[in-house]
N, C-alpha and C positions, 0 to 999 in steps of 0.2 A: 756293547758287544752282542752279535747276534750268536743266535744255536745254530753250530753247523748240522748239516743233515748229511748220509751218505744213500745214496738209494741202490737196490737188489731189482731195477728193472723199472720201469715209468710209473709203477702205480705202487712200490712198495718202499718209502721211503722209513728209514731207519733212524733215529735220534740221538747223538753222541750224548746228550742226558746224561743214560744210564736208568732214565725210566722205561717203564713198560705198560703197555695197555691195561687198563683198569680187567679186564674179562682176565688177561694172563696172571698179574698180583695178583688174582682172588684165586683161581685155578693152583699156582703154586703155592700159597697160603693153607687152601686145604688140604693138597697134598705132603707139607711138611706136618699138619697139623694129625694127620693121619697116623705119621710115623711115629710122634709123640705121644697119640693116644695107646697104639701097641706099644710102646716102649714103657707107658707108666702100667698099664695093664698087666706085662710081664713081671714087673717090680712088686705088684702085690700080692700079698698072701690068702686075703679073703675074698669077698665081692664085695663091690662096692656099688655109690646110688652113681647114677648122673648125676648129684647135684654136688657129690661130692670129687665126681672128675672134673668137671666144670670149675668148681674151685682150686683145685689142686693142681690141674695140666695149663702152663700158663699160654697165653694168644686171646683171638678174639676169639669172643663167642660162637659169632655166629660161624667161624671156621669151624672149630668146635661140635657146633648141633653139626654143622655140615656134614664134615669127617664120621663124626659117631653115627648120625643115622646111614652112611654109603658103607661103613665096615659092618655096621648088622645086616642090611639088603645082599650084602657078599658072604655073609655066614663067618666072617674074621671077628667078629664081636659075638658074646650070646647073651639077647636079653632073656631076664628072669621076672620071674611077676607080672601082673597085666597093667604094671604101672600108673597105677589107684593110686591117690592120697590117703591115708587113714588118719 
């Protein structure tokens, strides 16, 4: 059985799949992951590390680093400390 294809014009052909370009899955991944980071961040009462949202927000990582370093660069996160090991 082959994959049908439907195409939006000579060069933009569309996949009955249901998959999606690797560049889009990673784009929506961070952007869901984004919503999750505000969403667990709303939820708590104290601060908390990155090492401990990382463990606790569940997805990939590197969605993760993504989402979390784009919501500090837009002032939606606020980092604390100069992020030292002690």
């Amino acid at each position: 059985m082959s994959k049908k294809s439907v195409t939006d014009g000579p060069s933009n052909p569309f996949a009955l799949s249901g998959t999606s370009p690797p560049s889009d899955t990673k784009q929506i991944g961070i952007a869901l992951m984004r919503r999750n980071i505000i969403q667990f961040l709303a939820g708590v009462t104290e601060h908390c590390t990155e090492k401990q949202l990382m463990k606790l927000v569940r997805g990939r990582k590197q969605h993760k680093v993504t989402a979390l370093r784009d919501l500090v660069n837009e002032g939606r996160v606020i980092r604390h400390g100069a992020g030292k090991r002690h």
